[in-house]
Structures are given as structure tokens and as C-alpha cells.
DSSP file (Angstrom, degrees, kcal/mol; ACC not computed):
  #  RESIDUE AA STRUCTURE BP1 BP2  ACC     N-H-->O    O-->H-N    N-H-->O    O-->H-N    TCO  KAPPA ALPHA  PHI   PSI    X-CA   Y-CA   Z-CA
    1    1 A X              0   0    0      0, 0.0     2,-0.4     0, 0.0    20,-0.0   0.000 360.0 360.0 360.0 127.7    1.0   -2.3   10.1
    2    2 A X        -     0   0    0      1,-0.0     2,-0.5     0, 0.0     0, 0.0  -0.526 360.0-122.4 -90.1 140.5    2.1    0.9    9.1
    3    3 A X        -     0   0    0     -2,-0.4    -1,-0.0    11,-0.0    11,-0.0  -0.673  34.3 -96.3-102.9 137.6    3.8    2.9   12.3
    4    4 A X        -     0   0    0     -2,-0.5     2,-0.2     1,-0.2    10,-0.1   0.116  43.6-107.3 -47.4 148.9    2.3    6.3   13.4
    5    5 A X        -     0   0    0      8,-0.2     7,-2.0     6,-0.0     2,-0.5  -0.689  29.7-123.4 -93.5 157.1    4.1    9.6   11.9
    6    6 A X  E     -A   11   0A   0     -2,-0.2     2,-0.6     5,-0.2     5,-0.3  -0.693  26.8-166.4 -98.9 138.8    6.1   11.4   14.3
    7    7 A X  E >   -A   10   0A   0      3,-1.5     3,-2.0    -2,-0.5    -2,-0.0  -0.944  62.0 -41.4-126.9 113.1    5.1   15.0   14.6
    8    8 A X  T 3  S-     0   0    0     -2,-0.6    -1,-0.2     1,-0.3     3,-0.1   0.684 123.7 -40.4  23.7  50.4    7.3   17.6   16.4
    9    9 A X  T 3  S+     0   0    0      1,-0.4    -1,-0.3    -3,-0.0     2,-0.1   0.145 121.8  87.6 145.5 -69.6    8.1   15.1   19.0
   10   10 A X  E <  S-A    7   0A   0     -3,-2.0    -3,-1.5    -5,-0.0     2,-0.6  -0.079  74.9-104.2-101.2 178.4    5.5   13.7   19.5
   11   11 A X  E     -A    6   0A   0     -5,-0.3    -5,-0.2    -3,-0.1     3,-0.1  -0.971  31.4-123.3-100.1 113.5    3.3   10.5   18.1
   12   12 A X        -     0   0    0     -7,-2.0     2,-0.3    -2,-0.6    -8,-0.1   0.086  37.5 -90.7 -20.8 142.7    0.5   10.8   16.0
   13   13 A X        -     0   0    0     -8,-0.1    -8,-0.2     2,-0.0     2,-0.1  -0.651  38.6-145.3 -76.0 148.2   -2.9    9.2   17.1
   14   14 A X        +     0   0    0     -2,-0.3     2,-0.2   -10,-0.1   -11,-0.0  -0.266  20.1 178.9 -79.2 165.9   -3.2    5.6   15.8
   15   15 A X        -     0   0    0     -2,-0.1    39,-0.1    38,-0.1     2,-0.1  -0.397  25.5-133.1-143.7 124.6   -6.9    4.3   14.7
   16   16 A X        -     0   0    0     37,-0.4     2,-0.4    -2,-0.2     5,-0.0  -0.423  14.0-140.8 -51.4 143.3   -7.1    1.0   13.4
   17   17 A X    >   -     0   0    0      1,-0.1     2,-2.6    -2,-0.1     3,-1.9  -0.813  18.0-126.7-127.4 128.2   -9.1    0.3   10.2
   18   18 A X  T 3  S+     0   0    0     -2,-0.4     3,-0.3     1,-0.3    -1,-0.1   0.209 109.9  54.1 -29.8 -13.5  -11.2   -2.8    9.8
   19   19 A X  T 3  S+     0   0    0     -2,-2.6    -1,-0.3     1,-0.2    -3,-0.0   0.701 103.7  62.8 -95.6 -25.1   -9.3   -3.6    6.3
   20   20 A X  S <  S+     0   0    0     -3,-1.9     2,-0.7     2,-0.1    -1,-0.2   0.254  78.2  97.3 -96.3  -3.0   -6.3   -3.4    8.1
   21   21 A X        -     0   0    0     -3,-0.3     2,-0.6    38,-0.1    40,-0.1  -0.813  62.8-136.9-118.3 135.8   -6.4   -6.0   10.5
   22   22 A X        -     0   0    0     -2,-0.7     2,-0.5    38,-0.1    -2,-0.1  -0.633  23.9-155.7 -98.2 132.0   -4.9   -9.7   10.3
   23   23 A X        +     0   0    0     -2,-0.6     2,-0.4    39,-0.1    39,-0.1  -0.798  19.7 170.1 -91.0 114.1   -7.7  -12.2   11.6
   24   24 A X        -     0   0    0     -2,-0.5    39,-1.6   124,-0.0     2,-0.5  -0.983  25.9-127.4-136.5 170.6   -6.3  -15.4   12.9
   25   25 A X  E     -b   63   0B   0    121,-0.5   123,-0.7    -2,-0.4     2,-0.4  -0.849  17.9-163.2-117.1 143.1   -8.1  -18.3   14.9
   26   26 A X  E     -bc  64 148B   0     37,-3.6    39,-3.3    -2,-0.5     2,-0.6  -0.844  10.2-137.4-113.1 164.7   -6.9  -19.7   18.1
   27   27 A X  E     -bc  65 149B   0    121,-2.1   123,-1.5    -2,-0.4     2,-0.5  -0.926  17.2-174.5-117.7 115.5   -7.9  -23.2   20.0
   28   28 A X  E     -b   66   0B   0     37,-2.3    39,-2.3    -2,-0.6     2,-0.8  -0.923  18.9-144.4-109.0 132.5   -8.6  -23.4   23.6
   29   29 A X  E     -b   67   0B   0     -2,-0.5   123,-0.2   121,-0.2    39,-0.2  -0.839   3.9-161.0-108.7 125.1   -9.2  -26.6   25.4
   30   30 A X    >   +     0   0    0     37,-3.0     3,-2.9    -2,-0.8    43,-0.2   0.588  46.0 135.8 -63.3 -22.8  -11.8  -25.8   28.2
   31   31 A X  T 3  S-     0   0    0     36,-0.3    41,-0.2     1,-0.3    38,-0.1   0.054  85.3 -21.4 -57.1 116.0  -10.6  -29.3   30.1
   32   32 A X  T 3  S+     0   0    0     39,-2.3     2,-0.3     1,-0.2    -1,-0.3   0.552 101.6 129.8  81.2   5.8  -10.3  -28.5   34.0
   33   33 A X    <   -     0   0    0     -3,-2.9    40,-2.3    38,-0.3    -1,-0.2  -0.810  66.2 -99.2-116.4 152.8   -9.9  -24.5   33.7
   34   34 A X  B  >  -e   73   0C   0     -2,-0.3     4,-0.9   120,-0.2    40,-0.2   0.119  27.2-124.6 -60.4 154.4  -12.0  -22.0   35.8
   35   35 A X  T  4 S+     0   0    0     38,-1.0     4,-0.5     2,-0.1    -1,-0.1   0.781 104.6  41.1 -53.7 -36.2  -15.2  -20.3   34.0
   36   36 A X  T >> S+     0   0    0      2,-0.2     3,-3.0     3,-0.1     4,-0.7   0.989 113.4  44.2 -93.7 -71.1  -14.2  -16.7   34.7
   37   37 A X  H >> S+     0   0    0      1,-0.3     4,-2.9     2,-0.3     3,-2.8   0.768 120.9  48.3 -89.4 -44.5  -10.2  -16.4   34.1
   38   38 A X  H 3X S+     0   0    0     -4,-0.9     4,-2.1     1,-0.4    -1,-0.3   0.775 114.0  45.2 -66.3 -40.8  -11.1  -18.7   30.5
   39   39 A X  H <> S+     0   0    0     -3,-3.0     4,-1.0    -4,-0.5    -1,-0.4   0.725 115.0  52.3 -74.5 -16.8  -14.1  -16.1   29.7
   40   40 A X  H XX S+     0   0    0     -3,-2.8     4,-1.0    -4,-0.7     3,-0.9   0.951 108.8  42.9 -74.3 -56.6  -11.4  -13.5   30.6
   41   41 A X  H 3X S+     0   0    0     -4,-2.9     4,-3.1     1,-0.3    -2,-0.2   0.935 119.9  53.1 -61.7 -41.6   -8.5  -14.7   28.2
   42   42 A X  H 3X S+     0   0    0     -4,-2.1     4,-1.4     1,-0.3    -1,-0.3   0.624 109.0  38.6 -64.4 -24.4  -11.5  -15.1   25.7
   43   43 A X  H <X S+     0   0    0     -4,-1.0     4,-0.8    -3,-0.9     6,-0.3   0.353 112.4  57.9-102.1  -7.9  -13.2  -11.8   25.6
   44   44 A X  H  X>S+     0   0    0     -4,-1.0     4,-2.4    -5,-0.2     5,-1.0   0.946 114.3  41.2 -93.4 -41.4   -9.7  -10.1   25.8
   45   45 A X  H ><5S+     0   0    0     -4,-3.1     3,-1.8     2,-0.2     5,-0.3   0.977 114.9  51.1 -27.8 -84.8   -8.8  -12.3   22.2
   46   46 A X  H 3<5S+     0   0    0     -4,-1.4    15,-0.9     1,-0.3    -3,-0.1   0.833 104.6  56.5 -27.7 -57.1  -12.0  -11.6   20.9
   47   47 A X  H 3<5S-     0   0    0     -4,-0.8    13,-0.7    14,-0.1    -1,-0.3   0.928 101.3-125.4 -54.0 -49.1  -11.5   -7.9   21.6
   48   48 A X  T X<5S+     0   0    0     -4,-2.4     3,-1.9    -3,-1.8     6,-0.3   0.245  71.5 135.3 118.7 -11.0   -8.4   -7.7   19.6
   49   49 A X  T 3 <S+     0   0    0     -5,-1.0     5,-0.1    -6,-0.3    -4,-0.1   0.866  72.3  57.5 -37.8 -19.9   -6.7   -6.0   23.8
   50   50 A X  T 3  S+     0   0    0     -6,-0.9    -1,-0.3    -5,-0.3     2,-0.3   0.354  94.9  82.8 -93.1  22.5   -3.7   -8.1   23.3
   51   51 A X  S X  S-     0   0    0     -3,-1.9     3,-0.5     1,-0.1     9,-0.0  -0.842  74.2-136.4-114.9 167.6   -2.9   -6.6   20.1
   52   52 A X  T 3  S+     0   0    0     -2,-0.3    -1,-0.1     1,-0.2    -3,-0.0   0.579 102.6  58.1 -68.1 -16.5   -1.0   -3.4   19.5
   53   53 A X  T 3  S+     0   0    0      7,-0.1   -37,-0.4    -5,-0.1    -1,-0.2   0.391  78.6 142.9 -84.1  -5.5   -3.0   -2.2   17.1
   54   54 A X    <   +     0   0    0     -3,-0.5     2,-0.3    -6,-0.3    -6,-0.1  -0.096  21.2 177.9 -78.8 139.9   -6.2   -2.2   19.3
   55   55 A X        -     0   0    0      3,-0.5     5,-0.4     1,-0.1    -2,-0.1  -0.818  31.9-129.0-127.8 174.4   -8.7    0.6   19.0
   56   56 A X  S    S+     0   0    0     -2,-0.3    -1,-0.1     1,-0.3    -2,-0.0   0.649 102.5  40.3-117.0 -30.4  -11.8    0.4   21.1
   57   57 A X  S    S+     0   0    0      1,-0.1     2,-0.4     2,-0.0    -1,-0.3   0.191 103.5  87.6-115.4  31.6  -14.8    1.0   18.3
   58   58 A X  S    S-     0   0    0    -11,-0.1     2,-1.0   -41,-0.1    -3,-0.5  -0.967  83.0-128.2-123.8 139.5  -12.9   -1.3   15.7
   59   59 A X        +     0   0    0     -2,-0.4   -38,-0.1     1,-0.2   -11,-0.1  -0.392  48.0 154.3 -68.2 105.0  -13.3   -5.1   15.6
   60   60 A X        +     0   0    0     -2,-1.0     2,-0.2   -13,-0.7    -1,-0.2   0.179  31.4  98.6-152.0  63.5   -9.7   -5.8   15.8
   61   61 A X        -     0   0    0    -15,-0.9   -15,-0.2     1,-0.1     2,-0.2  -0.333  64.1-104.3-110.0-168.6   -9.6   -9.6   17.4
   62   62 A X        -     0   0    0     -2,-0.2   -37,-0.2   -17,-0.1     2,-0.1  -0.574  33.6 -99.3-127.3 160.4   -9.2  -13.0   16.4
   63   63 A X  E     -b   25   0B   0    -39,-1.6   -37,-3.6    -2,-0.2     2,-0.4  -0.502  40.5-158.7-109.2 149.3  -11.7  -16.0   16.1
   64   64 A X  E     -bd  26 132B   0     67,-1.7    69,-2.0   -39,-0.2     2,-0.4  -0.977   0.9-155.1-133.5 129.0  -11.3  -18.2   19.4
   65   65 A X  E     -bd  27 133B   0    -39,-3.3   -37,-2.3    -2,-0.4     2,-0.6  -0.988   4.6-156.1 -91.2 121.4  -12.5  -21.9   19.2
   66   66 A X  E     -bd  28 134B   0     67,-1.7    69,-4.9    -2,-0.4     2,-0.4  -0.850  12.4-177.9-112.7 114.4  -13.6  -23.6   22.6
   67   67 A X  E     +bd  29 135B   0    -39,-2.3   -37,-3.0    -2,-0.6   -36,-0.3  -0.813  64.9  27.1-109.2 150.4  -13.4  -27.4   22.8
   68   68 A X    >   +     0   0    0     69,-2.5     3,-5.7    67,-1.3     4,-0.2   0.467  66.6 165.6  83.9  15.3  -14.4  -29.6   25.9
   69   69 A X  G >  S+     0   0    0     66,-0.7     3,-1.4    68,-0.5    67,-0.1   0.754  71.7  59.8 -32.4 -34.3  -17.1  -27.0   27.2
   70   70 A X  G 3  S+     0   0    0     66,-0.8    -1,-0.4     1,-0.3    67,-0.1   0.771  96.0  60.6 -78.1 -11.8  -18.6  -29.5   29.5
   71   71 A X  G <  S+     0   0    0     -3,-5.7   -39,-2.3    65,-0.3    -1,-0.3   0.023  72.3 121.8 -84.6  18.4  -15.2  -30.1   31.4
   72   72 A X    <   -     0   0    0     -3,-1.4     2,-0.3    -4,-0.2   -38,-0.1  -0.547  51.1-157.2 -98.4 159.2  -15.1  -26.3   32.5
   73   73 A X  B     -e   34   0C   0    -40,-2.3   -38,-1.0   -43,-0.2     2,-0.3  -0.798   2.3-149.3-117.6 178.2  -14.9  -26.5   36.3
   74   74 A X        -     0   0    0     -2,-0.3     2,-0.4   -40,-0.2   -40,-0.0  -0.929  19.0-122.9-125.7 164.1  -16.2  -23.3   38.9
   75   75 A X  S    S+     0   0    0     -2,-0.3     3,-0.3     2,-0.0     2,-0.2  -0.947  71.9   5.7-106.8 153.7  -14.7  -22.7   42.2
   76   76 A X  S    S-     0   0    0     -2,-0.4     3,-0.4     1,-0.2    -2,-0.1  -0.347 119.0 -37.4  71.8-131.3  -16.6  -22.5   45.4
   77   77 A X  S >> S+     0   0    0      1,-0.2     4,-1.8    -2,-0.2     3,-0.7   0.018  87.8 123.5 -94.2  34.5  -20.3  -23.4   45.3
   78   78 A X  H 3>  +     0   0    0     -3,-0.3     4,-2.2     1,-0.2    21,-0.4   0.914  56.7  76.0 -65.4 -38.3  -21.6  -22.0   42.1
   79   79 A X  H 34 S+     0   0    0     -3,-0.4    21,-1.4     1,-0.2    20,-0.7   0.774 117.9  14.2 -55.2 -40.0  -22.9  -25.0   40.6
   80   80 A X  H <4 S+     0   0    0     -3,-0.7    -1,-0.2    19,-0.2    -2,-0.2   0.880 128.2  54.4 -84.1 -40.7  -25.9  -24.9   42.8
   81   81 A X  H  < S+     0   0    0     -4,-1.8    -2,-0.2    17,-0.1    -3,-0.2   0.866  92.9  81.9 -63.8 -44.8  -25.6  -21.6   44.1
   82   82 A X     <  -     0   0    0     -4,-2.2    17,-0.5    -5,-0.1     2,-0.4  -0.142  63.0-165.2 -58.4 147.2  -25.5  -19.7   40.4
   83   83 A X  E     -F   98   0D   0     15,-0.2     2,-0.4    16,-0.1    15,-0.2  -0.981  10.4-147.8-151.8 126.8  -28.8  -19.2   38.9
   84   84 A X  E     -F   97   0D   0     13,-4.0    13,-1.4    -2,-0.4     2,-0.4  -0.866  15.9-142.8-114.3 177.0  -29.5  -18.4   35.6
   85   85 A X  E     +F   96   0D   0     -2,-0.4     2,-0.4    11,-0.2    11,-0.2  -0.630  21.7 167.4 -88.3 126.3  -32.4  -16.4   34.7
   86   86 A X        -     0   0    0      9,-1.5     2,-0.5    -2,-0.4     9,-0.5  -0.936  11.6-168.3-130.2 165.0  -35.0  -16.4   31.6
   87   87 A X        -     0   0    0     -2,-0.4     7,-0.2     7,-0.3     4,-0.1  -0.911   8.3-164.7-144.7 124.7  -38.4  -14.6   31.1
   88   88 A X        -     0   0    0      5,-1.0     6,-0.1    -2,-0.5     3,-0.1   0.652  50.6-112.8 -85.7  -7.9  -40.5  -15.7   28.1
   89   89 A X  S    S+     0   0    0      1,-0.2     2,-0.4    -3,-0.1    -1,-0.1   0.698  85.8  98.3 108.6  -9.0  -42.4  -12.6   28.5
   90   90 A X  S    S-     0   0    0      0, 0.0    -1,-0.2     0, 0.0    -2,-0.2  -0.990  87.4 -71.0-133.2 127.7  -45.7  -13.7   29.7
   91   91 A X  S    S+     0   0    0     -2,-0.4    -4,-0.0     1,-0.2     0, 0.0  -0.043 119.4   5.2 -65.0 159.9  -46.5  -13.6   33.5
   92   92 A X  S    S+     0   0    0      1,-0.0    -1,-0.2     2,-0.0    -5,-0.0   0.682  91.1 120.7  12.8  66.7  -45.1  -15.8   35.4
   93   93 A X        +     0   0    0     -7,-0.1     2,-1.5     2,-0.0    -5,-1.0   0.000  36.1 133.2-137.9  -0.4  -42.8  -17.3   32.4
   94   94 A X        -     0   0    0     -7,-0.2     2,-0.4    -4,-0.1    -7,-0.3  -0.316  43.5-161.9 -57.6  90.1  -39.7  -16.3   34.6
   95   95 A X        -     0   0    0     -2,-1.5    -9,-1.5    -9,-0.5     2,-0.4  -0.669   5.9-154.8 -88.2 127.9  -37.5  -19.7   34.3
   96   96 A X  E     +F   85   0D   0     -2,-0.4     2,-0.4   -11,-0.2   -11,-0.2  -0.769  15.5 177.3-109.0 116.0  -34.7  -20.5   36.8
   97   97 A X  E     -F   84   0D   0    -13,-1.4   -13,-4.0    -2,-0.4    -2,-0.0  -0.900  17.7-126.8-147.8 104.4  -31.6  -22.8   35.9
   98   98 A X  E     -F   83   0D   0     -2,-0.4     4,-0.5   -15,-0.2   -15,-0.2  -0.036  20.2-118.6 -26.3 145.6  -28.5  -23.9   37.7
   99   99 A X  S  > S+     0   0    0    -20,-0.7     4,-1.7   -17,-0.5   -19,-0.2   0.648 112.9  50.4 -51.4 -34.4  -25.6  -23.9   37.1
  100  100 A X  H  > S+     0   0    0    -21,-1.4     4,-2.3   -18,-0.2     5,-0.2   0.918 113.9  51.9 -74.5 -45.0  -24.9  -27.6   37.3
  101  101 A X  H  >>S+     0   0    0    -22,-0.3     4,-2.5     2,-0.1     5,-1.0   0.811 106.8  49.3 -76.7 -16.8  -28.1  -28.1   34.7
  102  102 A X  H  >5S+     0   0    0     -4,-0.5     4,-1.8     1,-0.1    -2,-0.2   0.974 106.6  54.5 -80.7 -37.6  -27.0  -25.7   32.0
  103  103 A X  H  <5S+     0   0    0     -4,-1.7    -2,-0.1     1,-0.2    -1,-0.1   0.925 118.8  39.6 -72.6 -38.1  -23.3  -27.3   32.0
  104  104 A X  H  <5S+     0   0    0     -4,-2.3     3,-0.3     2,-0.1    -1,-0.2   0.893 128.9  31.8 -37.9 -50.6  -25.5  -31.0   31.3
  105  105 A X  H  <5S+     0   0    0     -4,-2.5     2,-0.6     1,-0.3    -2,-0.2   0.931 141.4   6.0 -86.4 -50.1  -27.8  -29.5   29.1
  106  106 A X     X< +     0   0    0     -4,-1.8     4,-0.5    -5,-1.0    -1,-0.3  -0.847  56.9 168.0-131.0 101.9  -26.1  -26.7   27.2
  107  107 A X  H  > S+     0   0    0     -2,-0.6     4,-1.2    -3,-0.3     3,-0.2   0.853  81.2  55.5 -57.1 -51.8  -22.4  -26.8   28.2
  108  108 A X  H >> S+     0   0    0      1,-0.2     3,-1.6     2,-0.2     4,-0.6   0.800  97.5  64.9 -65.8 -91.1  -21.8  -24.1   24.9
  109  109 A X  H >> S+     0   0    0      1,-0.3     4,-3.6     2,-0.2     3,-0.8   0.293  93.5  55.6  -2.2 -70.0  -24.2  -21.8   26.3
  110  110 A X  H 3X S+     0   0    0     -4,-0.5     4,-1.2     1,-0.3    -1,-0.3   0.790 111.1  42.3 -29.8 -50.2  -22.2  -20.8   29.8
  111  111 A X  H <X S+     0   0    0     -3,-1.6     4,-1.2    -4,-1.2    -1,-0.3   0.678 110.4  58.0 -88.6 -10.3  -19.1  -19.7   28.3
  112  112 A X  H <X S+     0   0    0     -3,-0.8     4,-1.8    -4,-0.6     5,-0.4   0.849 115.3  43.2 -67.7 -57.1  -21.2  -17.8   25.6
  113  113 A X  H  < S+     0   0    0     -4,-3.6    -3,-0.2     1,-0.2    -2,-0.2   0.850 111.8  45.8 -74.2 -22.5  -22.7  -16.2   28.5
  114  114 A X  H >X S+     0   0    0     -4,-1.2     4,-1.0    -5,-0.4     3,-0.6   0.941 115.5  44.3 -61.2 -62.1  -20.0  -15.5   30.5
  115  115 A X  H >X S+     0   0    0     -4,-1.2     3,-5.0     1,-0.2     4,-1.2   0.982 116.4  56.8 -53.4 -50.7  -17.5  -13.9   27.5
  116  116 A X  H 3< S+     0   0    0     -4,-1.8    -1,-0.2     1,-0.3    -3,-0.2   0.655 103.5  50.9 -63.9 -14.4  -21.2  -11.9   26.4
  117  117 A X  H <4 S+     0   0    0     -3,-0.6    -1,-0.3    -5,-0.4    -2,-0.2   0.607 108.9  50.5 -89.7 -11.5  -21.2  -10.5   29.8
  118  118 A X  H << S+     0   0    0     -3,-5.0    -2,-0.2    -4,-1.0    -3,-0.1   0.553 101.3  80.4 -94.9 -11.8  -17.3   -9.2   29.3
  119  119 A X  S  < S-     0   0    0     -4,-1.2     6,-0.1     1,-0.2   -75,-0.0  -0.338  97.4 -75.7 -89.2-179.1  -17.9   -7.3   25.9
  120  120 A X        -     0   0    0      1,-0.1    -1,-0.2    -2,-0.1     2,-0.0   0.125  41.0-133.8 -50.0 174.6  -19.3   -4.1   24.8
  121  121 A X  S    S+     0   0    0     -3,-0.1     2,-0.2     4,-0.1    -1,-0.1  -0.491  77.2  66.8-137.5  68.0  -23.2   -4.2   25.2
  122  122 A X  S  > S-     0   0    0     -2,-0.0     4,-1.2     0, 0.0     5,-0.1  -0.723 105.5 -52.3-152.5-142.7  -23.9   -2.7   21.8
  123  123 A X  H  > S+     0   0    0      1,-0.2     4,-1.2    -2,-0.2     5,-0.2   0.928 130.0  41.6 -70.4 -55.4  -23.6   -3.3   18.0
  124  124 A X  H  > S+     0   0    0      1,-0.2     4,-4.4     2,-0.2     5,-0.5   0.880 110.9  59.4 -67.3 -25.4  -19.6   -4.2   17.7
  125  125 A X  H  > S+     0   0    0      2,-0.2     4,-2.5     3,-0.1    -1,-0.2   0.957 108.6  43.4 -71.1 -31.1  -20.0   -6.5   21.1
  126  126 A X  H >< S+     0   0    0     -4,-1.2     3,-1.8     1,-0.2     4,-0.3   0.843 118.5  50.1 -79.9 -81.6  -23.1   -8.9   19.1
  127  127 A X  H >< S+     0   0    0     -4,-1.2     3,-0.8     1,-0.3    -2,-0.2   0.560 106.7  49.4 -31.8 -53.4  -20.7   -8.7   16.4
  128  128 A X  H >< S+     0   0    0     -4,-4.4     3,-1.5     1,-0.2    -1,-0.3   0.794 104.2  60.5 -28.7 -52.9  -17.8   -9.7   18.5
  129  129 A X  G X< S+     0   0    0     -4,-2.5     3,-1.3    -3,-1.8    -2,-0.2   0.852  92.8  65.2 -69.0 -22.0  -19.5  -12.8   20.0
  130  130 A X  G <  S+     0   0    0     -3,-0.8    -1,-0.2    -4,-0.3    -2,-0.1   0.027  84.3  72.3-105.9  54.5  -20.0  -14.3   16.8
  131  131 A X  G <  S+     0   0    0     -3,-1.5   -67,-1.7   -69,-0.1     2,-0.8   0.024  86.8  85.5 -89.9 -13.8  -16.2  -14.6   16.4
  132  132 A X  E <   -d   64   0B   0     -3,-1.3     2,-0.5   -69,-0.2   -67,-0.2  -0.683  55.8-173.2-130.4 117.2  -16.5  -17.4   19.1
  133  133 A X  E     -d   65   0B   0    -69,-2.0   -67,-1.7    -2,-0.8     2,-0.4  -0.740  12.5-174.2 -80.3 130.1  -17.3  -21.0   18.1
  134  134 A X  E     -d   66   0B   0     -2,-0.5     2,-0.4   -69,-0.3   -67,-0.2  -0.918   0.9-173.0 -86.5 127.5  -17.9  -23.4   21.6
  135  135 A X  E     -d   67   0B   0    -69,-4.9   -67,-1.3    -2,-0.4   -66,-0.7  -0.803  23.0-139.4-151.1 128.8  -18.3  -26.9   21.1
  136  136 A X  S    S+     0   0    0     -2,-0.4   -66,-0.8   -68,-0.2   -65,-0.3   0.886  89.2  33.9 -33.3 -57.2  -19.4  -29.5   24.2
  137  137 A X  S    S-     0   0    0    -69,-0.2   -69,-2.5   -70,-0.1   -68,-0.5  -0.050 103.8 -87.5 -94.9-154.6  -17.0  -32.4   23.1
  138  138 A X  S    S+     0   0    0    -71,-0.2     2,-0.2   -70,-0.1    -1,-0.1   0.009  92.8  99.2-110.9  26.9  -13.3  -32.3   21.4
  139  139 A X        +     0   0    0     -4,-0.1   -71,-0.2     2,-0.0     2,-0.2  -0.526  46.0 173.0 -83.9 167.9  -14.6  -32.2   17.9
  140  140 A X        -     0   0    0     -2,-0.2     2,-0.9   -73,-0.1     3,-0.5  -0.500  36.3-140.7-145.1 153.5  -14.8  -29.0   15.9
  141  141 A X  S    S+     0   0    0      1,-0.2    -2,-0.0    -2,-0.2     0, 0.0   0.189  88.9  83.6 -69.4  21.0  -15.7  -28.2   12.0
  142  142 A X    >>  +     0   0    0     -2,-0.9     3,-0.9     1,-0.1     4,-0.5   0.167  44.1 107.9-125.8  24.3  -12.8  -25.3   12.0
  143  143 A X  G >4 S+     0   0    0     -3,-0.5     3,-3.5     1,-0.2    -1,-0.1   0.946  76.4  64.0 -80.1 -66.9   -9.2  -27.2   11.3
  144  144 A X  G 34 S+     0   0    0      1,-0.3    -1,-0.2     2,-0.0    -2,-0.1   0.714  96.8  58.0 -26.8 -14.1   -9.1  -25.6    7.6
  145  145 A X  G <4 S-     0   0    0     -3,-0.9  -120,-0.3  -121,-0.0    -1,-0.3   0.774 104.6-150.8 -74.3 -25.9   -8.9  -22.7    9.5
  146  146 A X    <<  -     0   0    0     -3,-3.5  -121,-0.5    -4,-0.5     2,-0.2   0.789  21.1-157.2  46.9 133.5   -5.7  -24.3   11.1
  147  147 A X        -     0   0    0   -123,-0.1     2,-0.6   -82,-0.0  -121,-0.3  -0.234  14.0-119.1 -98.3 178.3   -6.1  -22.5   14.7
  148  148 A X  E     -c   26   0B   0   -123,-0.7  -121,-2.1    -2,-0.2  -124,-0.0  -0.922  25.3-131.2-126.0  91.9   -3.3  -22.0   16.9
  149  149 A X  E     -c   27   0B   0     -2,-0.6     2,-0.3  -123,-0.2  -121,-0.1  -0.374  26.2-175.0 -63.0 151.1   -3.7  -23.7   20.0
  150  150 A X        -     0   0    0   -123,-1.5  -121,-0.2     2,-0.0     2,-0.0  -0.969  23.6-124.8-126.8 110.1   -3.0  -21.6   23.4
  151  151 A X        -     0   0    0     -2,-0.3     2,-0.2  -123,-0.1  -123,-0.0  -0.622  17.9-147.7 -86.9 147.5   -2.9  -22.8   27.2
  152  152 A X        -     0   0    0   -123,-0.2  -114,-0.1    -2,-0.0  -115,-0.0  -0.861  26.5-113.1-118.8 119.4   -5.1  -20.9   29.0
  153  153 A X              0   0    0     -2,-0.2  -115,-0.1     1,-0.2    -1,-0.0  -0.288 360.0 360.0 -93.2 173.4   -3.4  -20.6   32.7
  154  154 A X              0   0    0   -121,-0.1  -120,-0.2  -117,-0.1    -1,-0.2   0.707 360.0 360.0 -71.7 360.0   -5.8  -22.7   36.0
């Protein structure tokens, strides 16, 4: 990274540029840690915040894997109380799902929706999200990548 010139004083503006930025993957395991602070640490990777380099309309985070999805826990009574919402679009097609059935049925799906509710809500943010691989059990297709594991704090 080349460091900003200094101009009577002062610092020069920074802007990252997409060529410029080293991509690396980390590995979190989801087992026992809260929904929110985990979608927090993840959308703030993904975003590239933790970096020095980070500018706000260039992708410039790092690819996050999530193993154990079904093991993420919530605190107080979301599991029944959380509801999510779908609409197919045709009246009365509005469909209703717990929290406690999406983590059975689609464990990946809950933390994809949580981190997609902490990014931008335009072109770079869909682009951002598919920087993050989920997967229910403790398998995943991504060791050539060799990841970096990280603890995540409870």
C-alpha cells in the first residue's frame, strides 16, 4: 500500500482502488455465539472497516467462511418471538416463519440475512454478500483457500 503524499502539512485524500486490495479468507465457527455481535464481526470483514485502507464505495474486504450455522444461539425469546417474512406476490401469498424453523430448515439462510441487513442496500452491498460462504455443518469446500481462523467474542 502505497502511503498518501504529504502536502504543505497536511495529508492527501486516500481512495482505495479495487486492483489494489489484498483479498484474504477468514473461518468463523458459528458454535454457541450470539446471531447479532457474529453478523456484526462479519459484515464489518466483509466491508473491508477493519482495514486501513477502507474506502466506503470500494469493495475492500475479505471472504468470511461460516461453519456450524445451526449451532448459532439468540438471546431472550427470539426463537419464537422473531418472525420472518415472505410474499410470493399473489394475494394472500404472505408466508410467516420463525425463527426456530428457519434455524432447522435453513440454518445458512439466518446469518445471510442478518449480515444482508448490516450492508449497503445497493449494487456493492449484493456484491459484498457474495463474499460470504455459510455452511450448516463443519464441512466446507474452501481449505485451498487456506482461511485464517478468528474467534469471534460471546
Amino acid at each position: 500500500m502505497k502511503r498518501p503524499k504529504k502536502i504543505k502539512g497536511e495529508y492527501k485524500t486516500y481512495s482505495a482502488k479495487p486492483e489494489e486490495v489484498d483479498k484474504k479468507w477468514y473461518h468463523i465457527d458459528a458454535t454457541g455465539l450470539t446471531l447479532g455481535r457474529l453478523a456484526t464481526r462479519i459484515a464489518t470483514i466483509i466491508r473491508g472497516k477493519d482495514k486501513v485502507i477502507f474506502t466506503p464505495h470500494v469493495d475492500t474486504g475479505d471472504y468470511v467462511i461460516v461453519t456450524n450455522a445451526s449451532r448459532v444461539i439468540v438471546t431472550g425469546k427470539k426463537m419464537d418471538k422473531k418472525i420472518y417474512y415472505h410474499h410470493s406476490g399473489y394475494p394472500g401469498g404472505l408466508k410467516e416463519t420463525p425463527l426456530r424453523v428457519m434455524v432447522r430448515r435453513f440454518p445458512e439462510r439466518v446469518i445471510m440475512n442478518a449480515v444482508r441487513g448490516m450492508l449497503p442496500k445497493n449494487r456493492l452491498g449484493r456484491r459484498l454478500l457474495k463474499k460470504l460462504k455459510v455452511y450448516a455443518g463443519d464441512k466446507h469446500p474452501h481449505e485451498a483457500q487456506q482461511p485464517i481462523t478468528i474467534e469471534v467474542g460471546k
